[in-house]
N, CA, C and O of each residue as an XYZ file, in Angstrom:
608
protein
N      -7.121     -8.443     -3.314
C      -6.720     -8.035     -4.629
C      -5.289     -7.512     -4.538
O      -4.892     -6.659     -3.744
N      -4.528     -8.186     -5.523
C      -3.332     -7.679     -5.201
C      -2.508     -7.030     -5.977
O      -1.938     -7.588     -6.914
N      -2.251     -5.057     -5.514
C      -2.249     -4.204     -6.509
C      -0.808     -3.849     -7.225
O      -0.552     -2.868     -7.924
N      -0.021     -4.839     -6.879
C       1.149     -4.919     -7.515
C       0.841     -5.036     -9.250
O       1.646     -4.438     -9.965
N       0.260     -5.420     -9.597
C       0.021     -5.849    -11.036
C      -0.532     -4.496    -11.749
O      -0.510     -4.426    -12.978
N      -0.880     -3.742    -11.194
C      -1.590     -2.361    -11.438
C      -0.292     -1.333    -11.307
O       0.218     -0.915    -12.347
N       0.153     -0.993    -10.215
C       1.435     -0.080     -9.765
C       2.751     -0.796    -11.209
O       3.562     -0.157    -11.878
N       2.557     -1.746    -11.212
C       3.643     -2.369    -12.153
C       3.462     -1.429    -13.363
O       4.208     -0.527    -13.746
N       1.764     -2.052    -14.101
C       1.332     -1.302    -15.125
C       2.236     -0.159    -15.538
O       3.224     -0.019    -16.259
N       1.341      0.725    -14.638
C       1.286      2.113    -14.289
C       2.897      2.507    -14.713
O       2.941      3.120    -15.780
N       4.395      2.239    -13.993
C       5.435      2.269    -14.413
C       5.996      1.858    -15.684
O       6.705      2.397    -16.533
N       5.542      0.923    -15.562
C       5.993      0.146    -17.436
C       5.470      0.959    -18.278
O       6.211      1.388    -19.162
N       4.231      1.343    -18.248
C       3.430      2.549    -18.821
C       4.095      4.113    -19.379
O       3.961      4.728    -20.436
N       4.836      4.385    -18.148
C       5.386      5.977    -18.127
C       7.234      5.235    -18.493
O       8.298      5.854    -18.514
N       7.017      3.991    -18.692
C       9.011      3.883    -19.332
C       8.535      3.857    -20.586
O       9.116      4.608    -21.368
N       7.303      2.962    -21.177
C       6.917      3.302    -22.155
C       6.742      4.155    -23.509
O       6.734      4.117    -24.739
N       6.536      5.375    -21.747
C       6.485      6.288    -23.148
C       7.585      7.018    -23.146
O       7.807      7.677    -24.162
N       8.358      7.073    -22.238
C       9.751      8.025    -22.600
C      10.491      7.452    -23.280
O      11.472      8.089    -23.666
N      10.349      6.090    -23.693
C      11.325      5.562    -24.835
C      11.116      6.416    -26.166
O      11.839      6.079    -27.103
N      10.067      7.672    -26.428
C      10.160      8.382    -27.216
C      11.261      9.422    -27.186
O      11.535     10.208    -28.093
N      11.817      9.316    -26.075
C      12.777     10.788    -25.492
C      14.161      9.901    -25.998
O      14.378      8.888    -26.663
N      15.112     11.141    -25.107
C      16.646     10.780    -25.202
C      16.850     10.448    -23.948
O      16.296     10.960    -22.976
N      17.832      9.388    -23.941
C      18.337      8.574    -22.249
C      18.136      9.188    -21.331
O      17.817      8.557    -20.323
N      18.237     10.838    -21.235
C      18.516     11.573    -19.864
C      16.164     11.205    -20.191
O      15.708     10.462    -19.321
N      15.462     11.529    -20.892
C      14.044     11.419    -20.345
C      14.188     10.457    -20.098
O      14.186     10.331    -18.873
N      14.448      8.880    -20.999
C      13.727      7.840    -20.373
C      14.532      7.389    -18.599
O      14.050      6.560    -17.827
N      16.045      8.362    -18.301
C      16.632      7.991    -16.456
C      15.228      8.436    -15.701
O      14.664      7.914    -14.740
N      14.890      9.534    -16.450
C      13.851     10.804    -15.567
C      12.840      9.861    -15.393
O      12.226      9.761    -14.330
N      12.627      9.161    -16.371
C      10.930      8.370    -16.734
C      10.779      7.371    -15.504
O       9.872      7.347    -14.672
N      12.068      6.432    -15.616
C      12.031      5.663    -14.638
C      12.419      6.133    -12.970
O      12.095      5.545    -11.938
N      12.919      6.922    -13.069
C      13.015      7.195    -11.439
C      11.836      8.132    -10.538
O      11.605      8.289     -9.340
N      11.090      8.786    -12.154
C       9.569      9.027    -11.432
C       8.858      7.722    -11.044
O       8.189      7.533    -10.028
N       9.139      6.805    -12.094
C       7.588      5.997    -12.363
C       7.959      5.367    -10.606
O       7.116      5.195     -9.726
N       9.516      5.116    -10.496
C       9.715      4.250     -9.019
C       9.412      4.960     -7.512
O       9.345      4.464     -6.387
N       9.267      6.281     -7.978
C       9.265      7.539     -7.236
C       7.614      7.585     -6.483
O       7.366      7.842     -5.305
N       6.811      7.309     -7.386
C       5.096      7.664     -7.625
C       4.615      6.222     -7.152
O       3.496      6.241     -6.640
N       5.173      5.093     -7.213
C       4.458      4.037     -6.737
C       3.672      3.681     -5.188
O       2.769      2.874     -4.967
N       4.388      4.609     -4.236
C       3.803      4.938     -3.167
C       2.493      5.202     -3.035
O       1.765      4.675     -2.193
N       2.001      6.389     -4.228
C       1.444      6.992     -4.200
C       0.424      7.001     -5.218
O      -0.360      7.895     -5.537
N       0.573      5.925     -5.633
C      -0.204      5.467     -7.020
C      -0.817      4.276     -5.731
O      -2.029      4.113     -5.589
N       0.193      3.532     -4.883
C      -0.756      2.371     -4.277
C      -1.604      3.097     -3.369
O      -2.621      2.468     -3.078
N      -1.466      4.523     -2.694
C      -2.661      4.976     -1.839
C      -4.006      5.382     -2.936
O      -5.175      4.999     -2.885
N      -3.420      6.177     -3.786
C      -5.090      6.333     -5.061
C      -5.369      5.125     -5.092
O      -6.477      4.910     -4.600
N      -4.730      4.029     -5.538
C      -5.764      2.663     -5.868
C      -6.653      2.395     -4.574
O      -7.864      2.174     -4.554
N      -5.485      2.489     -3.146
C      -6.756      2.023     -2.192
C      -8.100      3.166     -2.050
O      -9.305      3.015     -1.850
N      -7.278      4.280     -2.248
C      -8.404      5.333     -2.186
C     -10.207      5.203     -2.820
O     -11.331      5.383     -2.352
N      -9.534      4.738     -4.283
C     -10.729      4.551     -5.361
C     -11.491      3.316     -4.944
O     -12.693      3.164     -5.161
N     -10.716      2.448     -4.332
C     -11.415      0.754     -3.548
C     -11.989      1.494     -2.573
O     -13.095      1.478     -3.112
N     -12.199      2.214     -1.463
C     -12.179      2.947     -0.599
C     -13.688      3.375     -1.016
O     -14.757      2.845     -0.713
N     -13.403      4.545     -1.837
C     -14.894      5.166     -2.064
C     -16.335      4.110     -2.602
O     -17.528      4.050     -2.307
N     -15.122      3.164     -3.821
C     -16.204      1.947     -4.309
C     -17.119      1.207     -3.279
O     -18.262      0.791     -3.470
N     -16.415      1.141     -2.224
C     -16.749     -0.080     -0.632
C     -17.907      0.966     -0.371
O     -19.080      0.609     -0.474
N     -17.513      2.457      0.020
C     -18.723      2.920      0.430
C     -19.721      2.747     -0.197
O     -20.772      2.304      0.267
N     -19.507      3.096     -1.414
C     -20.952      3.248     -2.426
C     -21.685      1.886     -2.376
O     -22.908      1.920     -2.514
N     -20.976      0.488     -2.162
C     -21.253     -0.463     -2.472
C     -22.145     -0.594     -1.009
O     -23.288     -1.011     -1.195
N     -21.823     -0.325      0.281
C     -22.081     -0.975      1.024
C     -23.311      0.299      1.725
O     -24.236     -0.139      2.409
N     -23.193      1.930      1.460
C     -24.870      2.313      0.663
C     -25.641      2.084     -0.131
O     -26.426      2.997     -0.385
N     -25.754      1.057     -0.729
C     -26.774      0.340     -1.726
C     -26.939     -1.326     -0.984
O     -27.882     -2.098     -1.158
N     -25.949     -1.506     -0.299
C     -26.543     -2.915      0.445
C     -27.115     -2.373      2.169
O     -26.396     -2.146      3.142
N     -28.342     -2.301      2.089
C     -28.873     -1.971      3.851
C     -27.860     -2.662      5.001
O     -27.166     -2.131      5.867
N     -28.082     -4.169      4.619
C     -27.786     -5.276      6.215
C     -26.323     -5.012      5.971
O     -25.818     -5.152      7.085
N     -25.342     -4.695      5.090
C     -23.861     -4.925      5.080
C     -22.985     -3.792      5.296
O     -23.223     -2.750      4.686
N     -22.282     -3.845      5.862
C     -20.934     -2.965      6.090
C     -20.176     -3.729      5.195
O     -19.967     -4.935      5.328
N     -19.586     -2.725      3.892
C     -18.439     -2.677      3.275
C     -17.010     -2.290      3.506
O     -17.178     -1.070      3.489
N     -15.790     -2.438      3.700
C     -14.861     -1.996      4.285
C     -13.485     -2.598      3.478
O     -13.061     -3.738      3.287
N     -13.039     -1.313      3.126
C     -11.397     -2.302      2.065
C     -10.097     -1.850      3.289
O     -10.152     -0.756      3.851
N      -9.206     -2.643      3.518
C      -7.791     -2.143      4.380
C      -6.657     -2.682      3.214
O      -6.825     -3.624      2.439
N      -5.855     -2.097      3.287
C      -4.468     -2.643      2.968
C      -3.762     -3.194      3.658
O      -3.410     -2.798      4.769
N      -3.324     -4.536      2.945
C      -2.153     -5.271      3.911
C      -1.143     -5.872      2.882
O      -1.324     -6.818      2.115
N       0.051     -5.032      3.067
C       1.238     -5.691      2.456
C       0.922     -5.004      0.867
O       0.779     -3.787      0.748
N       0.842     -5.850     -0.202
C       0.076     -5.003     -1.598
C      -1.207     -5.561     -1.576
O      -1.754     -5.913     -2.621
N      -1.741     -5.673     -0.472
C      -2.693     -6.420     -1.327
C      -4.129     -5.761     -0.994
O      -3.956     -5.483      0.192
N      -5.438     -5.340     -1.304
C      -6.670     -4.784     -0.535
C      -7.360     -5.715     -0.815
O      -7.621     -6.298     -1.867
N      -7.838     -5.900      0.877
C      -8.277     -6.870      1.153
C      -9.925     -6.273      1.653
O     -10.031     -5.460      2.572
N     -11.090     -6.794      0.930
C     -12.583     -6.471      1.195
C     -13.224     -7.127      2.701
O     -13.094     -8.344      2.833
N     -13.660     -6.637      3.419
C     -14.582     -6.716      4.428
C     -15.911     -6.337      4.459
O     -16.377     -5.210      4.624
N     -16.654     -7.730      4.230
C     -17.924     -7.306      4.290
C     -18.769     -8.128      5.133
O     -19.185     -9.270      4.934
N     -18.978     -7.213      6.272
C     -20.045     -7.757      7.635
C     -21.211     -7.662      7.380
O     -21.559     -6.843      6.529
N     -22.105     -8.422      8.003
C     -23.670     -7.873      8.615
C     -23.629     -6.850      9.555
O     -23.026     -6.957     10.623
N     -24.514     -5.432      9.051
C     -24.298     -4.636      9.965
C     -25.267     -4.822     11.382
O     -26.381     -5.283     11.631
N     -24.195     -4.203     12.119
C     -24.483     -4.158     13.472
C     -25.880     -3.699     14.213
O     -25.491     -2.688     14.798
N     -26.899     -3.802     14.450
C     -28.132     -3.289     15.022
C     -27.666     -2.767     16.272
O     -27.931     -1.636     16.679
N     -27.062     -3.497     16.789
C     -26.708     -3.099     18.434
C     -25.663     -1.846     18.692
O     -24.440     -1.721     18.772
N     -26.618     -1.136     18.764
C     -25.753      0.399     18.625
C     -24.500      0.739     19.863
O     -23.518      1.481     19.862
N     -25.017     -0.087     20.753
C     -23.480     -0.138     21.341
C     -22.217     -0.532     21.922
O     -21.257     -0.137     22.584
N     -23.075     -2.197     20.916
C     -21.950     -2.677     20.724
C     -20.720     -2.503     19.349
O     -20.923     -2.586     18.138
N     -19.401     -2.231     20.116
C     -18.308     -2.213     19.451
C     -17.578     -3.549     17.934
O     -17.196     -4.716     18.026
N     -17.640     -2.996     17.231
C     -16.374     -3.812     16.088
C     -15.715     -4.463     16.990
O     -15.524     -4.054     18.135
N     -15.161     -5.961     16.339
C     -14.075     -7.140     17.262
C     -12.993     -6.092     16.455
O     -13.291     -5.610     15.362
N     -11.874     -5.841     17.045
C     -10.576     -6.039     17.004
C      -9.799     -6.366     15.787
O      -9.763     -7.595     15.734
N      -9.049     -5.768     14.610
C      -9.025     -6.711     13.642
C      -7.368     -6.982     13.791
O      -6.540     -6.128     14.106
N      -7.169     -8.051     13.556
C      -5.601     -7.987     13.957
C      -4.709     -8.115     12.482
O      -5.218     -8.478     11.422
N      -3.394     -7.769     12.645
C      -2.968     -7.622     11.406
C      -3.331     -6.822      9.617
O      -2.767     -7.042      8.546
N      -4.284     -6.043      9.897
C      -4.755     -5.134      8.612
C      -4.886     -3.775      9.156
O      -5.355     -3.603     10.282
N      -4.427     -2.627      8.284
C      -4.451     -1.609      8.158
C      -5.576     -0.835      7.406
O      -5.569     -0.889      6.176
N      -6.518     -0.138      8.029
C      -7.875      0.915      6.746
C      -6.941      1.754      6.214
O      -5.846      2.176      6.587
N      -7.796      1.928      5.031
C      -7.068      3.680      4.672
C      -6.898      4.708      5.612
O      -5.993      5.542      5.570
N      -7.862      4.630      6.541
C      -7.325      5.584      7.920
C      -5.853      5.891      8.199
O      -5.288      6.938      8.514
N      -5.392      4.590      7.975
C      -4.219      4.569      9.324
C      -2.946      4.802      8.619
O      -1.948      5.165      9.240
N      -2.941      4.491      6.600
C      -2.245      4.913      5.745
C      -2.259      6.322      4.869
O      -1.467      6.577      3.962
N      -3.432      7.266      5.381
C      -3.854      8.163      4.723
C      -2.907      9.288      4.991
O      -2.009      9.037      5.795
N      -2.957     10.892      4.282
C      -2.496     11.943      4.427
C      -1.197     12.006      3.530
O      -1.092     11.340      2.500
N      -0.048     13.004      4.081
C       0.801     13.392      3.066
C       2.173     12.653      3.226
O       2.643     12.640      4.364
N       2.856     12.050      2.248
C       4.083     11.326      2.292
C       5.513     12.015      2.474
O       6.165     12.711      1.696
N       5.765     11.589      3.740
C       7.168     12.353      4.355
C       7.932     11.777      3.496
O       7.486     10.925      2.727
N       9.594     12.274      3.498
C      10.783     11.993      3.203
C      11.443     11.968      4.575
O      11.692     12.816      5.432
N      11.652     10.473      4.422
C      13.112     10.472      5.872
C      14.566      9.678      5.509
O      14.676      8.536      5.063
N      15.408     10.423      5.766
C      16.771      9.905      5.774
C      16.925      8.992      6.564
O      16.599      9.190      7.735
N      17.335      8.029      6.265
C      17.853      6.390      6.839
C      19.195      6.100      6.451
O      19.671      6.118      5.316
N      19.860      5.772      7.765
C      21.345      5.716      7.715
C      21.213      4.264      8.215
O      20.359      3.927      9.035
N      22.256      3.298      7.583
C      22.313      1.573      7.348
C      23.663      1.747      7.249
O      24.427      2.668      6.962
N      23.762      0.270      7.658
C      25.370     -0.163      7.327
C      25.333     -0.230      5.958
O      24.260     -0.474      5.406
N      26.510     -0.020      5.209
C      26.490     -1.147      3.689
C      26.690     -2.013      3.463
O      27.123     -2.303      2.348
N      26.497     -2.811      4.329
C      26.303     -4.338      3.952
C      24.462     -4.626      4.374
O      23.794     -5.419      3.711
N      24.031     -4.046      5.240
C      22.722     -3.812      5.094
C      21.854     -3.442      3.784
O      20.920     -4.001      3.209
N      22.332     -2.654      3.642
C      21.563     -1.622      2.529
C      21.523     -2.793      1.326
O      20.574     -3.518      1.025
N      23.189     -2.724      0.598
C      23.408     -3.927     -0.289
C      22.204     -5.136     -0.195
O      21.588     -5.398     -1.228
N      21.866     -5.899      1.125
C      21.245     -6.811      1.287
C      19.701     -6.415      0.806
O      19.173     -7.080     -0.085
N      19.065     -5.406      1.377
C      18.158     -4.841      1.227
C      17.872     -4.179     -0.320
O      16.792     -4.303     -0.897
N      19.029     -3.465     -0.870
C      18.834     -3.248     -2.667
C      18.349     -4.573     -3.182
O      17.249     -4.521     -3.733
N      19.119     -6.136     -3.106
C      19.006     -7.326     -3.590
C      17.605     -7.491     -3.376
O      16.826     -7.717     -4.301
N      17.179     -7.356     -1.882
C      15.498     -8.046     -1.617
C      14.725     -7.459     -2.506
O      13.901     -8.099     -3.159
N      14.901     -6.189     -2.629
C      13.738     -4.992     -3.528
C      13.837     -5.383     -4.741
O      12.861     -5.074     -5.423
N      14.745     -6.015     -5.333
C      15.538     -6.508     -6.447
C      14.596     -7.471     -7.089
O      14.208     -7.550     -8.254
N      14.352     -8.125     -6.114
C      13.927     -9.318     -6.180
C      12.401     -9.878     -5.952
O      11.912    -10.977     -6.212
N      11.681     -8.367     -5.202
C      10.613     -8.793     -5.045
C      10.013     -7.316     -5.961
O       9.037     -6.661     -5.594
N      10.656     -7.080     -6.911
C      10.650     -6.127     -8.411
C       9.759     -5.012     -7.817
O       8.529     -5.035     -7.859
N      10.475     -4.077     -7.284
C      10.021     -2.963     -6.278
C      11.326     -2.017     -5.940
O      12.404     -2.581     -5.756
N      11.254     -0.844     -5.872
C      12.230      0.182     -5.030
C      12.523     -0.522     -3.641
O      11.794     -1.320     -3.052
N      14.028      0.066     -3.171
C      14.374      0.210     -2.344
C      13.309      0.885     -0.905
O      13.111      0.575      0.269
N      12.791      2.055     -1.957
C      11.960      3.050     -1.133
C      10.770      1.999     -0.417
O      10.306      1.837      0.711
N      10.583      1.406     -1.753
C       9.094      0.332     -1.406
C       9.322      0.023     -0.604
O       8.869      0.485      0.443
N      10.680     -1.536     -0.726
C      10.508     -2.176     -0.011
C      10.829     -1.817      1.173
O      10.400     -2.515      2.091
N      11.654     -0.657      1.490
C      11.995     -0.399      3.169
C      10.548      0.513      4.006
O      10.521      0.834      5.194
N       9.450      0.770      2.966
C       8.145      1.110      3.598
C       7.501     -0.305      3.846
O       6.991     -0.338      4.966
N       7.377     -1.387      3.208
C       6.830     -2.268      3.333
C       6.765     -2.772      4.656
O       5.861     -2.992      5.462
N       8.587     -2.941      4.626
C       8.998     -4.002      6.132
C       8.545     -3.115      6.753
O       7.892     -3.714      7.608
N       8.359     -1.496      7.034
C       7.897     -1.068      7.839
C       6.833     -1.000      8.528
O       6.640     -0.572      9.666
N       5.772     -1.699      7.346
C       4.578     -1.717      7.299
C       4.522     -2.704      8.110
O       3.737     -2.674      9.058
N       5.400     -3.828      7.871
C       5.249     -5.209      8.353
C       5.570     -5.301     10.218
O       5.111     -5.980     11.137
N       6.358     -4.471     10.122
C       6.748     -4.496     11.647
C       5.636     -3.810     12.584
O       5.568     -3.971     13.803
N       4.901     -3.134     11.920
C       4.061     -1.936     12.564
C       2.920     -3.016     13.275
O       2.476     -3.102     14.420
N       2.682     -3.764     12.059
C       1.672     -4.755     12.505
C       1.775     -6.150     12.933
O       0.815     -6.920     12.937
N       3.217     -6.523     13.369
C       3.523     -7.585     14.146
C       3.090     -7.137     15.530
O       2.377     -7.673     16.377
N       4.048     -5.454     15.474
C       3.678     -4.744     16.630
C       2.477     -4.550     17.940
O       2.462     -4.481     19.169
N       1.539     -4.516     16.806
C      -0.213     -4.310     16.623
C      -0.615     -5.826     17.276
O      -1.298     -5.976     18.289
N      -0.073     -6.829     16.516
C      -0.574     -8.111     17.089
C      -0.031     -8.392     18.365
O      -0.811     -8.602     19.294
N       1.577     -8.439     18.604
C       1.732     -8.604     19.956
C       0.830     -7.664     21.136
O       0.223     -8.230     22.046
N       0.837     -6.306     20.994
C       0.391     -5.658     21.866
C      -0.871     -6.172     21.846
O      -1.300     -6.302     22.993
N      -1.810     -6.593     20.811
C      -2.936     -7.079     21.228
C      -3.310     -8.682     21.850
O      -4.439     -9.007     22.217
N      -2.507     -9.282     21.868
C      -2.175    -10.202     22.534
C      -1.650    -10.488     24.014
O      -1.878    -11.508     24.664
N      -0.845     -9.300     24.443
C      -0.678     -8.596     25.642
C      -1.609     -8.752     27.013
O      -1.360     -8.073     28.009
């Protein structure tokens, strides 16, 4: 499921409504709404999150399980395991809410400007913050990372 279409909402939503204000609300409106999208995409996985549980306590044989990858939450649903000790395979390339959870730092990032420039255009273009998109690639590298080492 891919929660870009929701986080979009959600912003268009809050420019929406400050078009009731004067320019300085609707600058404010939009640099929250671009501000909160972080954090609007962890509640969405959150609420997928609790749904999977509930869903997959009402199914006995199945393990329910949502991860995020990239925008998108992606559902996992196994036959559960009888064999108590045997281990989960390995999943390569996806992230649980585990591994995205807790409180959102602020870090200063120093770029060339001709970097940055390049990087405003991509975010530009794939209709997202700067902020987004330089968490994204981060996201993305984390789990190339993840695959080589598990390949190792």
């Amino acid at each position: 499921m891919d929660i870009s279409e929701y986080t979009a909402k959600l912003h268009d939503d809050l420019v929406t409504a400050a078009e009731l204000g004067d320019d300085h609300t609707r600058r404010i409106a939009a640099s929250l709404a671009a501000a909160m999208e972080p954090s609007i995409r962890l509640v969405l996985l959150a609420a997928a999150t609790e749904l999977a549980k509930e869903i997959g306590a009402e199914i006995e044989d199945r393990d329910v399980k949502v991860h995020l990858d990239g925008n998108n939450i992606l559902v996992d649903v196994q036959k559960a395991s009888k064999d108590s000790g045997a281990e989960e395979p390995a999943k390569e390339n996806v992230y649980s809410f585990d591994d995205v959870s807790g409180d959102i730092s602020r870090v200063t990032l120093r770029m060339m400007e001709q970097i940055k420039a390049r990087a405003e255009e991509a975010a530009n273009q794939n209709g997202v913050s700067l902020n987004s998109w330089v968490s994204q690639a981060v996201q993305g590298a984390l789990r190339d990372q993840m695959r080589k080492n598990g390949m190792d």
